[in-house]
N, C-alpha and C positions, 0 to 999 in steps of 0.2 A: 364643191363650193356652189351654193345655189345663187340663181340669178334672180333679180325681178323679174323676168321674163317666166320664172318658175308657177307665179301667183295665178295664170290666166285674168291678169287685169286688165279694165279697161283700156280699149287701142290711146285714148285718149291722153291716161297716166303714163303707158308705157312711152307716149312721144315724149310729155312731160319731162320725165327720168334722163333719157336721152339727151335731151338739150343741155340739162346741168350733168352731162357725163353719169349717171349714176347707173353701175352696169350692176354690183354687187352690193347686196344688201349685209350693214355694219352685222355686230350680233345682235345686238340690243334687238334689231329690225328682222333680223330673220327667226329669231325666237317667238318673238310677240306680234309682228302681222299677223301669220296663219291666225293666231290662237284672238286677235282681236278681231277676223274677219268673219269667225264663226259666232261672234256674238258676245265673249266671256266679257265680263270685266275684270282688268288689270293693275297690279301692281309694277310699276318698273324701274327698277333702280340700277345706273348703270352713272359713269363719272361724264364730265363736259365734256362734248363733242362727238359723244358718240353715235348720235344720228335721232337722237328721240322726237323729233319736229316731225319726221317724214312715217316712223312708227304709228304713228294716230293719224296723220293727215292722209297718205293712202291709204285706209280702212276705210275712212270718212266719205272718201270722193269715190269709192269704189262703189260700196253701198247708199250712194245719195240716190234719192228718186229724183231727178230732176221737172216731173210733172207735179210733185209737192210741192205748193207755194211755201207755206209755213218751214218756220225751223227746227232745223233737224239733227244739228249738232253744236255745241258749244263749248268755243275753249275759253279756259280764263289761266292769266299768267299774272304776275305779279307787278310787274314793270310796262312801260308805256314800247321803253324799244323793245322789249321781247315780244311784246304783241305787234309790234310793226314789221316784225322779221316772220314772226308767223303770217301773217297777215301776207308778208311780200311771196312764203313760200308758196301760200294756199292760192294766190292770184296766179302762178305761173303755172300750178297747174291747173285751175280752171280755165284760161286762157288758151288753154288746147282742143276747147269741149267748144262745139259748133256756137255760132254768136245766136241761135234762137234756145239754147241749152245750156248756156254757159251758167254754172252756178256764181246765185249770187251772193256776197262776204258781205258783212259788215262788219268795221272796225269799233272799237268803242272805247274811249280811253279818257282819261283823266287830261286835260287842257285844249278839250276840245269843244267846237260849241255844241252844247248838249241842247238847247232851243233847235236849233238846225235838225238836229238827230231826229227830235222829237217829232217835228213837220214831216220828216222823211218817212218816218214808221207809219206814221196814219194812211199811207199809201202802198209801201208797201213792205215784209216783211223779210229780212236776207235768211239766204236756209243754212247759212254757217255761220255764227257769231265769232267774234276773237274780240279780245278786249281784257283791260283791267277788273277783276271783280266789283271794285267800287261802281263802276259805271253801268256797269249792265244792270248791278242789283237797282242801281237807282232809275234805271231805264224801266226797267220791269214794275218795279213800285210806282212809278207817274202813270197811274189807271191801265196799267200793263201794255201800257206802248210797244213794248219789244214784249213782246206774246213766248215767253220760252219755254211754255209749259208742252209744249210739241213736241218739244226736243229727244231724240231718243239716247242721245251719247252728252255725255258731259266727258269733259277733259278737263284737269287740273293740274297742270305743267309748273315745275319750280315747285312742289308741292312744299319742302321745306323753308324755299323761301317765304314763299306765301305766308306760313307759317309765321318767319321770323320779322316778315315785315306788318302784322296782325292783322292780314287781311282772311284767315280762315271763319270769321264770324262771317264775310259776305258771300264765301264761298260755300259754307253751312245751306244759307236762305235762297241762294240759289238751286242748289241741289234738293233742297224741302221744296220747290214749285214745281221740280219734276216728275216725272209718271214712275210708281213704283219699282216698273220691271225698264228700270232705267241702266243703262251702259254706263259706268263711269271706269273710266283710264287715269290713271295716278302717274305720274313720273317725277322721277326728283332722283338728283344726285346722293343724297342722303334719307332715311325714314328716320326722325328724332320720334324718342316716344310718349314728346307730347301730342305729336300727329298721329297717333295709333285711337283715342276713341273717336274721331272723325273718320277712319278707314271703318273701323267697326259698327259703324252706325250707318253708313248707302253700301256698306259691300259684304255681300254675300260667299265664303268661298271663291275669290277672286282667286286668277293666275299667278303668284306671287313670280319674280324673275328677279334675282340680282347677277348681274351680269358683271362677275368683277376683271377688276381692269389687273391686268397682266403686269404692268410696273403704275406706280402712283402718278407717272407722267408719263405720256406717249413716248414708246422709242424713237419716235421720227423728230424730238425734239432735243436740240443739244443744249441742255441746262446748268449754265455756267455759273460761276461764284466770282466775283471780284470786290476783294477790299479798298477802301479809298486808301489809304496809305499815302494821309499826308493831304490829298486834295478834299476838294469840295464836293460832295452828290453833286453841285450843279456843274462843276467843271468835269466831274467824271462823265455824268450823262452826258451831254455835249460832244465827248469824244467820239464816245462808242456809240451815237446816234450818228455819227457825220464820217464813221471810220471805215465804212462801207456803203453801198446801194441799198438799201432796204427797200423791197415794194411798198410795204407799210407797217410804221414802226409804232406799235402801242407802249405808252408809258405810264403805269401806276403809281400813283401817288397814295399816301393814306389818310388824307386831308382834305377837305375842299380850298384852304388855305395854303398849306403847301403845292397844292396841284396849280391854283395860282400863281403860285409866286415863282415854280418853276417854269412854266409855261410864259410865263412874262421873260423871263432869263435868257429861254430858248430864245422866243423873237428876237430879244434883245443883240443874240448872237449870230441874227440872222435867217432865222428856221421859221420857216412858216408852219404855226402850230395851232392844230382847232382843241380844245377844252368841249368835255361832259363830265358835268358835276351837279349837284346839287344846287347850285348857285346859276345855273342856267337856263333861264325860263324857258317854258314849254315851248315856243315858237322859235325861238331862237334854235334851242336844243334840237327841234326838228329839219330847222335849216340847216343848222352842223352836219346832221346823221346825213343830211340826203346830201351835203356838200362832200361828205366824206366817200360817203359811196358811189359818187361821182369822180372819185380822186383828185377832188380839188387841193386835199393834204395830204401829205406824207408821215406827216406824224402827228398823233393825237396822244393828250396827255390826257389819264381819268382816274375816279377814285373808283375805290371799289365799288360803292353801288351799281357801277356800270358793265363791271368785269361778271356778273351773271345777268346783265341787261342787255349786252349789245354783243351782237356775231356782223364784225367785220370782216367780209372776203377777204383773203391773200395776205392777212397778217403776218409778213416775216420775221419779226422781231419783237418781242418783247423785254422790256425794260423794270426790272423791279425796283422803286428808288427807294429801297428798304425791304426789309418782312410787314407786311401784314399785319395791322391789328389784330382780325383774327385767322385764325395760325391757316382755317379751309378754305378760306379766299386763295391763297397761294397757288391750287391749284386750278381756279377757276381762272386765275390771271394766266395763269402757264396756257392753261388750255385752250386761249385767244387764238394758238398760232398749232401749224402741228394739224392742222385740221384734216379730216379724211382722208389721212394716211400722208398726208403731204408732209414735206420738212419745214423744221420752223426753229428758231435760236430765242431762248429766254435766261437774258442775263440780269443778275441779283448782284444791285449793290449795297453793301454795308457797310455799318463805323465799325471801327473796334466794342465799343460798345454793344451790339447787336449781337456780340456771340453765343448769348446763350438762347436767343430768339431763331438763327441758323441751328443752332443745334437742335431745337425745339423742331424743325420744318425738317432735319435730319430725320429726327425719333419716329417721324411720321411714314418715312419710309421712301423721302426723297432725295436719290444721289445727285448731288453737285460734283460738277468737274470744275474743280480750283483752278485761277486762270487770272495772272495780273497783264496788266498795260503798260507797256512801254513807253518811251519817252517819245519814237517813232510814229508811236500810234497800231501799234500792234498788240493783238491777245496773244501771249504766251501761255506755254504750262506754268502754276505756280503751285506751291509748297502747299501742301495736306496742312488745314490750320488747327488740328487735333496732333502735330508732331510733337508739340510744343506738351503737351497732357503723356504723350508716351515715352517722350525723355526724360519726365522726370517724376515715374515711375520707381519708388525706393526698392533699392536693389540690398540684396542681406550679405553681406560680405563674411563669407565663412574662412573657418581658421582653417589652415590644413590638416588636423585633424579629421572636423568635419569633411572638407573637401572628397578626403581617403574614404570617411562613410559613407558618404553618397555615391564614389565609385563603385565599392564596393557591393553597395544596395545593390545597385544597377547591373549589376554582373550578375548577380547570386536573387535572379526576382522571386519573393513568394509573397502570396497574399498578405495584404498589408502595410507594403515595405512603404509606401510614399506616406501613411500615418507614421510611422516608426520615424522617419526622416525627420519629419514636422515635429513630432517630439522630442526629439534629439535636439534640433538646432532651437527648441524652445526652453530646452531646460541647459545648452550653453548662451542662451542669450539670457537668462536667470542667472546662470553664476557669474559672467562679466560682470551683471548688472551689482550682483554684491560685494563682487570685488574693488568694484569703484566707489561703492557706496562707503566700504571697508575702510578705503584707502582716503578718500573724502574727512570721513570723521579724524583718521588720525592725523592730517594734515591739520585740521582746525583745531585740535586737543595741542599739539604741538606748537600751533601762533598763540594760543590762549597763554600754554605755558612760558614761552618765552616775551610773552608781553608783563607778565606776572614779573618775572624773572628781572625784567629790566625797568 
């Protein structure tokens, strides 16, 4: 098993690692360091959580010239908390690197003051950018205040999201300002192939790496199923938020409005509950994230946009209050909790109605352990809710005739015998069929007659 200690890194990274425990590098990270530290550009596809923030950012700080004023590498994410998380990684380890050395970050993100930014740049230039594409590209465009054309590594994290949330035109024009024999690192849980002519147009024979995931959810996560049966999603949640200690419980909602309205419910029951949605202004939203990661709360309700925006430490619990609008979110909400290697519980509540949306998140290749609530307040074992599809499975009820031929089959096998079966028992389910058909008409021939008759 290789270690960081493997890489000959900086003493500086290697205290870094250390402090956040990191003695062994995920796969995703031991594949692709070496191969990004000699220079390649990368593809890397590997599912949430498996360590991809730290795969480009030790490369980054390993090869930073610290006597280069200008910039020298830049990431763009899609979302404002995923660059605040990169952002908080890349400080902790420059944070290690002597205070006349210490590399300097800039953040850049959408609801911030970008006046401010601007004044800052004329002065002086950070050699690692992180930020939302929109920002920097705009940063860059205002008479090239943010200078990135120095840059020698581009990173493009969430690359599908990005994608999906249409910010690859600004990631395009950033990547056209930089120098030919430019580094660009790709990662994303998925490559959709409408992100394939943007790989084909800055990459060269890149490292391609899909690092696939061993089950579609971490083992170290117990992924439970509970139907409401009878109650309310708001009174089920409630239970099973309050039916144990959780360090910190994340709740998905699929709504900005439903994530309200639950959230209000919780309080209402007592729980002290912080909201990230869509509906929460940028400042706001920033004093949540830093109240949360403070553990001013215990439980946070969000919708999806946030479930690949935000890595909250020590997540033990996860709460689904339903499936998913769409179906790959599922796993990015699962993979809240469960994080490097640690144990973590993600329970999915549904109506009855939702069963063919469970069976959908089934097909996809993820096992639920069925598991109702007690009156107590306890998860039990519950009932396989596909028993109900195999009991009543039509069964062919044969006559003893047949019965005697299928033993017989079975005794005496030569090739062929289970077609021979099947035609057998198809051509006496043919002549029942005409003998009741037979007996049908004559019954009717016979009221006709006797209706004649009388």
């Amino acid at each position: 098993m290789a270690k960081f200690t493997d890489y000959n890194l900086r003493p500086e990274i290697n205290g870094a690692l250390e402090k956040i425990r990191f003695n062994e590098p995920t796969e995703v990270q031991a594949r692709l360091i070496p191969v990004v530290m000699q220079g390649r550009s990368v593809v890397g596809q590997s599912q949430t959580g498996s360590g991809k923030t730290h795969t480009f950012l030790i490369p980054i700080f390993q090869k930073l010239d610290t006597n280069n004023q200008g910039v020298q590498a830049i990431i763009t994410t899609p979302s404002r908390e995923l660059a605040q998380q990169i952002y908080a990684a890349a400080k902790q380890i420059a944070s290690n690197f002597a205070e006349n050395t210490e590399p300097r970050i800039g953040l850049y993100i959408g609801g911030t003051d970008k006046a401010r930014q601007l004044q800052q740049l004329k002065s002086q230039q950070p050699q690692i950018v992180i930020g939302t594409p929109g920002r920097i590209k705009d940063l860059y465009e205002a008479n090239a205040a943010l200078d990135i054309h120095t840059a020698a590594t581009l990173v493009v994290d969430e690359a599908d999201m990005t994608l999906d949330m249409g910010f690859l035109n600004e990631v395009d024009a950033i990547a056209a300002a930089l120098p030919a024999d430019l580094q660009m690192l790709v990662f994303s849980a998925t490559i959709p192939q409408k992100l394939q002519p943007f790989l084909r147009k800055y990459l060269t024979n890149p490292v391609v790496e899909e690092i696939p995931a061993e089950t579609v959810i971490s083992p170290t996560i117990e992924n439970i199923l509970v139907g409401t049966k009878g109650q309310t999603k708001d009174e089920l949640v409630y239970s099973l938020l309050t039916m144990g200690t959780p360090y910190m419980a994340l709740v998905f909602a699929n709504t900005k409005i439903r994530a309200k309205a639950l959230a209000k419910y919780l309080r209402n029951r007592g729980l002290k509950v912080a909201e990230i949605h869509g509906d929460i202004q940028p400042r706001e939203r920033k004093r949540t994230m830093q109240a949360i990661q403070n553990l001013d709360y215990q439980y946070v309700v969000a919708t999806d946009l946030a479930a690949r925006g935000i890595d909250i430490p020590g997540v033990s619990l996860i709460i689904n209050d339903g499936i998913p609008n769409e179906l790959e979110f599922f796993v990015h909400r699962v993979g809240r909790t469960g994080r490097n290697g640690q144990p973590g519980t993600a329970i999915t509540v549904y109506n009855p109605d939702e069963e063919d949306r469970v069976g959908a998140v089934e097909h996809m290749g993820v096992a639920f352990k069925p598991m109702t609530l007690t009156k107590s307040g306890e998860l039990r074992d519950g009932y396989d809710r596909r028993r109900r599809e195999q009991r009543n499975k039509t069964n062919v009820k044969l006559d003893p005739t047949m019965i005697g031929l299928v033993k017989k089959k079975k005794k005496n096998v030569k090739p062929g015998y289970k077609r021979q079966i099947k035609s057998a028992i198809a051509r006496d389910a043919r002549y029942k069929k005409r003998v009741e058909e037979r007996a049908s008409l004559r019954a009717t021939r016979k009221a006709k007659k006797k209706a004649n008759n009388g």
